[in-house]
N, C-alpha and C positions, 0 to 999 in steps of 0.2 A: 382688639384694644386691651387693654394694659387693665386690670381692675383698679378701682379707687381706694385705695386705702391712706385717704389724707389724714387719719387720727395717727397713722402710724408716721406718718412723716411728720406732723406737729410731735409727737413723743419723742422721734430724735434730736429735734432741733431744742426740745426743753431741757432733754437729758446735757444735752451740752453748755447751756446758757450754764446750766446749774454746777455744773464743774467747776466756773470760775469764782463761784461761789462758796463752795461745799465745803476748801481748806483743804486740812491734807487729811482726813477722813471722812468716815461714815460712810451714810447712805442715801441714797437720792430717791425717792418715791414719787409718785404721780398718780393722781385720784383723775379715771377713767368710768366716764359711766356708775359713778357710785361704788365703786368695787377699787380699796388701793391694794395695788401692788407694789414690791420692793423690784424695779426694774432695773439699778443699778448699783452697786457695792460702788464708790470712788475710789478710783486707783491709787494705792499711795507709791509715790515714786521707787521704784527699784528692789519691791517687793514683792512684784508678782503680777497676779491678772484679776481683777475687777470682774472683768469680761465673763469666765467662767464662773464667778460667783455668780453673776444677774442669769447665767442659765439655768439655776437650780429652779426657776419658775418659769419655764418657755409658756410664750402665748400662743392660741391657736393660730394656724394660717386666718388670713384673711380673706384669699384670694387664689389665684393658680401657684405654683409652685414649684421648684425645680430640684433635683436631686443630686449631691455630692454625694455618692454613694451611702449610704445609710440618712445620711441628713437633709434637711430642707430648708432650701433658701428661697423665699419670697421677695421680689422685687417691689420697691418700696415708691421711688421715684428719682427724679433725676434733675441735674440743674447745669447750666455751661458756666466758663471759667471766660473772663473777661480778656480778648486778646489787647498783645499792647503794639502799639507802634513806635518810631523816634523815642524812647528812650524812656518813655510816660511812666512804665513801670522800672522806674531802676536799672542797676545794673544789667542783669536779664531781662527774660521774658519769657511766658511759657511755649511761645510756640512750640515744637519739638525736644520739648521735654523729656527728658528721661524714664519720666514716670514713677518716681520715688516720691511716694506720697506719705503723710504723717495729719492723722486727722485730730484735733487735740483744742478743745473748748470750742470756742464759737470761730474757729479759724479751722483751713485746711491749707497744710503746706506740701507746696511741691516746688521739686528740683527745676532748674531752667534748663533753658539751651545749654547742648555739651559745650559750645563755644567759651560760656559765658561762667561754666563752674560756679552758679549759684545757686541761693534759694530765696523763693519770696512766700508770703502767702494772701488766700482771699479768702472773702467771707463767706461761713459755712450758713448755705440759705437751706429753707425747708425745701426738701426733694419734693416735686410733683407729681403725682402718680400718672403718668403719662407715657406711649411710646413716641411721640411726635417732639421732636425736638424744639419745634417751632414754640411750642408751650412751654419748655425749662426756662425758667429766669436765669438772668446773667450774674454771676458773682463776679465781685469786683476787687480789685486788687487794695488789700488794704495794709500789707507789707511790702515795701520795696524789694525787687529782687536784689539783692546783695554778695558781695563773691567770697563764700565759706569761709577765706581764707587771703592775708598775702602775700602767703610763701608762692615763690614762681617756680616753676616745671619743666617750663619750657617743653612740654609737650600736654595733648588731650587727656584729661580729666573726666571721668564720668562718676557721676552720685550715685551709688547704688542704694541707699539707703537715708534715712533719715527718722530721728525718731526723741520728739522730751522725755528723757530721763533727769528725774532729780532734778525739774527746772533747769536743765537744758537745753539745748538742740544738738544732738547729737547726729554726726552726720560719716559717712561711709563711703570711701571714695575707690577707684581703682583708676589704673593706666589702663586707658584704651585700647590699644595696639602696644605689646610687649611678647618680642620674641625669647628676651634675655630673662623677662618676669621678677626683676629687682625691685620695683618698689616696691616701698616696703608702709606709706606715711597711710597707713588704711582708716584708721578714726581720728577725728577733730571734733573739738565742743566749738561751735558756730562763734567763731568773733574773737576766739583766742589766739588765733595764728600759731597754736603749736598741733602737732601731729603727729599721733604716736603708733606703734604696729597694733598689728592683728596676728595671733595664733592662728596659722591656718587660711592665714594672707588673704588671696582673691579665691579660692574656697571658701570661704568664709564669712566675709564681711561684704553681708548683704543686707537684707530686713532685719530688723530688731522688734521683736516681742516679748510681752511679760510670760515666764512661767507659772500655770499656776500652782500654789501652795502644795500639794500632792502630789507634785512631780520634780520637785523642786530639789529633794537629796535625793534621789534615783538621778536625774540628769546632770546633777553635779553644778548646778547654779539658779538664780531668782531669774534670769535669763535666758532669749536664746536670739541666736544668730544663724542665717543661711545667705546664699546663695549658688548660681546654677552657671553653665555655659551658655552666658545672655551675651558676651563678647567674643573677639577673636583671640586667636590661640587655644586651643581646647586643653593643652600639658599645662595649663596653669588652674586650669578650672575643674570644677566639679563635673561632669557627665552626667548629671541629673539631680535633684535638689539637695543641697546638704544641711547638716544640722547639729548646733555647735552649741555648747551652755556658756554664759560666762556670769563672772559677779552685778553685771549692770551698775560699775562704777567707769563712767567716762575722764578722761585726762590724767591718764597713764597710760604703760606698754599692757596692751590687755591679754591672760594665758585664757586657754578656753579646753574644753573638754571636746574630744568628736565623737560624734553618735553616726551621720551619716555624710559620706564623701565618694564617690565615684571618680576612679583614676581611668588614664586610658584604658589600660590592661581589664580593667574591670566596670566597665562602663555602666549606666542604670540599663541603656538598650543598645544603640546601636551608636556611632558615627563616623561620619567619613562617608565612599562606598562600600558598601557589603561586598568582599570579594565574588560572596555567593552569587551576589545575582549581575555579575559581570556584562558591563554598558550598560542599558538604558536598567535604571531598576524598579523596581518591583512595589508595590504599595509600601511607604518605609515604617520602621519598626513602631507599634503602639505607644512602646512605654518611653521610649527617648529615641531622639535622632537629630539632628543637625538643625531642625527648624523649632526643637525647643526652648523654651525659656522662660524662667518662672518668676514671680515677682514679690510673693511674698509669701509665706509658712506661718503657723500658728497652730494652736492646742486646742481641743475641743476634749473634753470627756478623756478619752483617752487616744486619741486620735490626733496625728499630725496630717495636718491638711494644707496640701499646697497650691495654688492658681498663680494660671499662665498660659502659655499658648502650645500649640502645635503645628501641625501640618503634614502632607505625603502621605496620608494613610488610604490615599485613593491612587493620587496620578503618580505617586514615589517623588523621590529628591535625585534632582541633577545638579553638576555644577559647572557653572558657566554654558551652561548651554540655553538651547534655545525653546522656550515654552511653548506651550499650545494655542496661543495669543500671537505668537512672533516675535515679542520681545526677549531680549536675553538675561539671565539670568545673571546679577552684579559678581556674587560668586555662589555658594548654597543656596538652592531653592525648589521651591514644586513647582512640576509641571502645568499645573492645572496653577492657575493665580489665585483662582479663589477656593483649594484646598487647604485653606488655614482656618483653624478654627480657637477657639477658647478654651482653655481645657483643665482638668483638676486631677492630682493623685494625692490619697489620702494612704500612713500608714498608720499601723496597729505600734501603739511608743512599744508596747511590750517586746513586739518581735526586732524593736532599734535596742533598745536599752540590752536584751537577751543575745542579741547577735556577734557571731564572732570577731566579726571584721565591718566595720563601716562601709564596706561596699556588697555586702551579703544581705540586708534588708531589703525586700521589694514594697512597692504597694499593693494592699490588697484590695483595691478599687481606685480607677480611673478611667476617665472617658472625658464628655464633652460638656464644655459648663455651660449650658442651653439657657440659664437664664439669659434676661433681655440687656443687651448694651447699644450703644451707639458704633460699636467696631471692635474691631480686634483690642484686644485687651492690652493696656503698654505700663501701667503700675496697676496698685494694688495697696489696699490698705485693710487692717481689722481691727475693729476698735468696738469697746459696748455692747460687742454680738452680733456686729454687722458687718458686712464687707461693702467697702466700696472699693469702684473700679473707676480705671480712668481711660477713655478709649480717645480716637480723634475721629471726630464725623467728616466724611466727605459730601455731606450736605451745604459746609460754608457758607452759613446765613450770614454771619460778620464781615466777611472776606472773600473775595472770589479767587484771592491766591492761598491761601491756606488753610487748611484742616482746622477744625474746632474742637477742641478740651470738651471733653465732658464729660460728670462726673454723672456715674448710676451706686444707687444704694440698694445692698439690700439683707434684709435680717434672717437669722436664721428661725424657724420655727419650728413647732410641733405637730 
C-alpha cells in the first residue's frame, strides 16, 4: 500500500484555495507542525514560474519514492473525475479526453471529447493517499464543458494544450489527421472566437509553461511551449519532445524561439520500421519510436523534464499486424499489449541552449516513470512542484461501459 501522507495532500489543497486569494503577488506560507515554511512564491501571470521558486526549500520525502533520473517524485494521492451522461456536463464530457490538463486555483481543467472540441473543469479535491481507487472521492464538474470556440472546421480538432495566462484560458489546438499539414489557427484565448498561428505550427503548440527567471534570456522568453508525435502524420511533428520559448502574450500571431524539434531526417530515436531489423522487429528503440508521446515539459533547476509514455522495448512494434493476444494491431503497435509503459526523459537546458542544431540535443536520462497511477498516462500537468497525471482506470466503479479519469498527484522532493 501506498504510504499516508495526508498532511501533504491537505497542503496542496491549501496551497490552492490560497491562490484565489493571494492577488497577483507575493507569497503563500503554511504553518506545519509549528515550523513555517514559504512553500509557495504566487505566480504572477506571464512572468515566469512560481513553481521553481517554492523549490528553493524542498521538503523531506515522506514516504517511498520514485526517480526521474537525478530527482524524486513522491506520490501524494489521488482522486476521480466525475463522469457525465446526456449532456449533464455541457457541451462535452470527459470521457475520452485528450488529456490536456491545466491545474489552476481550486479548479482542474481538462479538454473533452475530441468530438466535442471543448473544455470544462472540476473541483480540485484533496488527493488521498491511497492505491485503491475505490477510496478516491469523486470531483464534480463545476464548469460546463464548452466549445473553445465557433469557428467551424469542418474536420477533427484536438486540444493539445491548455493553460491561464494573464487571466486567461489559453488553449492549443491542432488538425487530427493532415496530410497537406495547412492549419495553421494553433492558439485561441477560450471564448473569443478568434485564432491565431503558432511559430513552429503542430511542432510546437503543445503544453505551455512558465519559464523561470534564470532562464528566461538564455531561452529567449518568460515562456515555453512543446509538443511531440502524439498524432498522425509524423512530417508535421516533432519526432520526440520539442521545446519553443515565446512572450506568454496570448491573442496575436505568436513568433517563438526553437531550442528542440526532431525532423524526420533527424529523429529523437527511431520511427516507422527499422530497415535494420527487416520484418518482425526487434525490442524498439529506447529513446523514441512510434508508440511515443509526451504530454507535457517543464524546468526544474536546470533540467528540462518531459512525461509520457512508451512502449516495444520488449516485444518491438509492428504494424497492422497481429499481437500475441490475437488481436490486430489498428495501425502502430507492440506486440506484447501490455508492453507499454509510463515514461520520462529529462535534458541538461545547457547542452539545448549550447547545441548546434535543435535536433542534436539528447536526453541524459530516461526510462520508466514507476511512480504509482491508475494506467497508462494520457495528460499531464505541473504546477507548485507537483505533477499530476491523468490516467483512465479499467476498474469502471461509475460505469460498466467506460473507463474512469483519474487524477494522481505527486510532489517533487528531497
Amino acid at each position: 500500500m501506498v504510504a499516508t501522507v495526508a498532511t501533504l495532500g491537505a497542503s496542496a489543497l491549501v496551497l490552492r484555495l490560497m491562490l484565489d486569494f493571494a492577488g497577483s503577488s507575493g507569497n503563500a506560507s503554511l504553518v506545519e507542525g509549528g515550523d513555517t515554511r514559504s512553500l509557495l512564491a504566487v505566480r504572477q501571470p506571464g512572468t515566469g514560474s512560481a513553481e521553481q521558486d517554492a523549490e528553493q526549500e524542498l521538503a523531506a520525502c515522506a514516504g517511498p519514492f520514485s526517480q526521474l533520473g537525478e530527482h524524486k517524485v513522491e506520490y501524494i494521492g489521488g482522486f476521480r473525475l466525475k463522469l457525465a451522461y446526456q449532456g449533464n456536463h455541457g457541451a462535452g464530457r470527459v470521457q475520452h479526453s485528450t488529456g490536456a490538463l491545466d491545474v489552476e486555483g481550486d479548479k482542474i481543467w481538462v479538454s473533452g471529447h475530441p468530438d466535442t472540441y471543448s473544455v470544462g473543469a472540476f473541483e480540485y479535491l484533496e488527493p488521498v493517499p491511497t492505491d485503491s481507487m475505490k477510496e478516491m472521492p469523486i470531483s464534480q464538474n463545476v464548469v460546463k464543458f464548452e466549445r473553445v470556440s465557433d469557428i467551424q472546421y469542418g474536420f477533427k480538432l484536438i486540444i493539445t494544450g491548455i493553460e491561464h495566462i494573464g487571466g486567461e484560458l489559453v488553449v492549443h489546438t491542432a488538425q487530427y489527421y493532415s496530410g497537406q499539414d495547412t492549419f495553421r489557427d494553433h492558439q485561441t484565448v477560450f471564448g473569443s472566437n478568434n485564432a491565431f498561428t503558432v511559430q513552429g505550427h503542430t511542432q510546437a503548440a503543445g503544453w505551455m509553461k512558465p519559464v523561470p527567471p534564470e532562464w528566461q534570456e538564455r531561452l529567449g522568453g518568460p515562456w515555453l511551449m512543446g509538443y511531440a508525435s502524439n498524432l498522425p502524420i509524423n512530417g508535421r511533428l516533432s519526432q520526440g519532445p520539442s521545446l519553443y520559448a515565446w512572450d506568454g502574450v496570448p491573442g496575436k500571431d505568436i513568433d517563438t524561439v526553437k531550442h528542440l524539434d526532431y525532423t524526420l531526417e533527424n529523429p529523437l530515436g527511431t520511427y516507422g520500421r527499422d530497415p535494420a531489423q527487416a520484418g518482425v522487429l526487434a525490442p524498439a528503440n529506447g529513446l523514441w519510436n512510434e508508440i511515443s508521446s509526451a504530454y507535457v515539459g517543464f524546468i526544474r533547476d536546470d533540467d528540462y523534464i518531459v512525461v509520457g509514455r512508451t512502449g516495444g522495448l520488449v516485444s518491438g512494434i509492428g504494424y497492422k499486424d497481429k499481437r500475441s493476444n490475437g488481436t490486430l494491431m489498428g495501425g502502430y503497435g507492440t506486440y506484447d499489449v501490455d508492453d507499454v509503459y509510463n515514461y520520462y526523459w529529462i535534458y541538461d537546458l545547457n547542452d539545448v541552449i549550447s547545441a548546434e542544431a535543435p535536433y542534436m540535443p539528447k536526453p541524459y536520462a530516461s526510462g520508466k516513470f514507476e511512480a504509482y497511477t491508475e494506467g497508462r498516462i494520457v495528460g499531464a500537468d505541473y504546477e507548485y512542484g507537483q505533477l499530476f497525471i491523468m490516467s483512465f482506470s479499467q476498474t469502471r466503479l461509475q460505469s460498466p461501459y467506460e473507463s474512469e479519469p483519474v487524477i494522481t498527484v505527486h510532489r517533487f522532493c528531497s
